[in-house]
C-alpha positions, 0 to 999 in steps of 0.5 A: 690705409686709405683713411690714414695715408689718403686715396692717392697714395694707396690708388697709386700704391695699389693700381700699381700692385696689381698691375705688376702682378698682372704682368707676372702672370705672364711668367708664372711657369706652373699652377702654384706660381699662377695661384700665388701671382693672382691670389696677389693680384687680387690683394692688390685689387681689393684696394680699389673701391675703399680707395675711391669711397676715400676720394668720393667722401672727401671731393663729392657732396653727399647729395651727388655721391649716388651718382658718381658712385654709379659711373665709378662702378659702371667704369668697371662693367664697362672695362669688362665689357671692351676686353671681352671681344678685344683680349682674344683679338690681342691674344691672337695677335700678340700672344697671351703672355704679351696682352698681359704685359700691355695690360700691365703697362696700361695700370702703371700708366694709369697709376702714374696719372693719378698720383700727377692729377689727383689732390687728397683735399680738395684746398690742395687743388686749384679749385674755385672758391665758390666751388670749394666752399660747396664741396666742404659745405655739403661733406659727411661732416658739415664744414670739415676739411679734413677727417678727424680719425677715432680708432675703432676697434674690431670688436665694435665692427664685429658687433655691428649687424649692419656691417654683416648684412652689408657684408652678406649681400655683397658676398652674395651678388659678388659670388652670382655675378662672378661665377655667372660672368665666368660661365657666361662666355665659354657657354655661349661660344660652345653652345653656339658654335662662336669664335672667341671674338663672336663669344666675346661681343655675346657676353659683353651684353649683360656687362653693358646692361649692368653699367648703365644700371649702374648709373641709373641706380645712382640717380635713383639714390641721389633723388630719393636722397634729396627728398629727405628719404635718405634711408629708403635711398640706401635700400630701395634701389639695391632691393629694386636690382637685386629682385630684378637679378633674381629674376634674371636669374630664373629665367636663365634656368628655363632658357638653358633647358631651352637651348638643351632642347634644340642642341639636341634636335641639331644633333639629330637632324645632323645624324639623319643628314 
């Protein structure tokens, strides 16, 4: 849809979606409403980075696209991080149901915005011409202004090995990161014996490390790229960040058998106190 009907009608279309369906959550009455409300929400969603990768494409040169790709993803890090410590502090003041009603507000702004501000090609925008002749100059497709679109058929993704690696390994990091992230914060508040506020700043930490990953990874890309390594720069700082995720990961094992370690001493010091 992106591709056909451009990145600021479905940005709009989309934000504006889930951003509805995150202000229902507040009504859902009962587990099947809430399932059904955030099964929607995250439809609505998922159109956010084929909708951006539309926009990247068609306003960013390709040597610069690892960067601006990067600070897109720490964006969303970031978003995360802030509402860690900030949604229990608005939960306490205004209530659950009415943080997602502001949450729901702060989309359909935001989709408001974009559909005022933002231009699919970038001859629609009051661009310099010089800075325009870079921008369609140095795109996918030298000197095109516009995408010439081939219907490709589902079968030919379907075959395409490099479609199910990528698929694989996004599957992959998304399942880790979300499940880890998810865990993360009633752990530590529980653990540790944490507000929900406490708990909150803890578990922004490795949100806040992931965005500045981010935008390293995406000098990273930009400057193999420009070496002519164009290649290496699609595979080397994903394989660079994913082992040092492994290796994370490893450590965290240790570091739980740790904290069981000394919960326990508490709890025997408490007995004998």
């Amino acid at each position: 849809m992106a591709d056909r009907h451009g990145a600021r009608r479905i940005l709009t279309a989309v934000v504006t979606f889930w951003s509805l369906f995150t202000g229902l959550t507040a009504f859902a009455g009962n587990f099947s409403a809430m399932l059904v409300v955030r099964l929607l929400f995250g439809a609505g969603e998922a159109g956010a980075f084929p909708g951006m990768a539309r926009a990247v494409y068609l306003w960013i040169p390709v040597q610069e696209r690892g960067l601006v790709k990067g600070i897109n993803f720490s964006a969303s890090r970031l978003g995360a991080a802030l509402t860690m410590p900030l949604l229990p502090l608005m939960s306490g003041t205004l209530g659950w149901k009415e943080s997602f009603l502001v949450l729901m507000g702060v989309g359909v702004l935001w989709a408001v915005t974009w559909w005022w501000w933002f231009r699919d090609e970038p001859p629609e925008a009051h661009v310099p011409a010089a800075e325009l002749r870079f921008i369609l100059g140095n795109r996918q497709e030298q000197g095109a202004i516009g995408l010439s679109i081939q219907p490709l058929p589902l079968c030919v993704m379907a075959a395409s090995a490099n479609l199910w690696l990528m698929m694989g390994q996004y599957f992959a990091s998304n399942f880790t990161f979300f499940f880890c992230l998810s865990w993360l914060f009633p752990y530590v508040q529980k653990t540790y014996y944490l507000s929900f506020t406490q708990a909150g700043f803890y578990a922004m930490i490795p949100l806040l490390c992931g965005a500045a990953g981010n935008v390293c990874s995406g000098l990273f890309v930009d400057a193999l790229f420009r070496t002519g390594r164009s290649v290496a720069s699609r595979r080397l700082p994903a394989v660079i960040g994913f082992v040092l995720a492994a290796v994370g990961l490893a450590m965290s094992v240790g570091q739980a058998g740790g904290v069981g370690r000394c919960s326990g001493y508490r709890s025997r010091s408490s007995a004998q106190t």
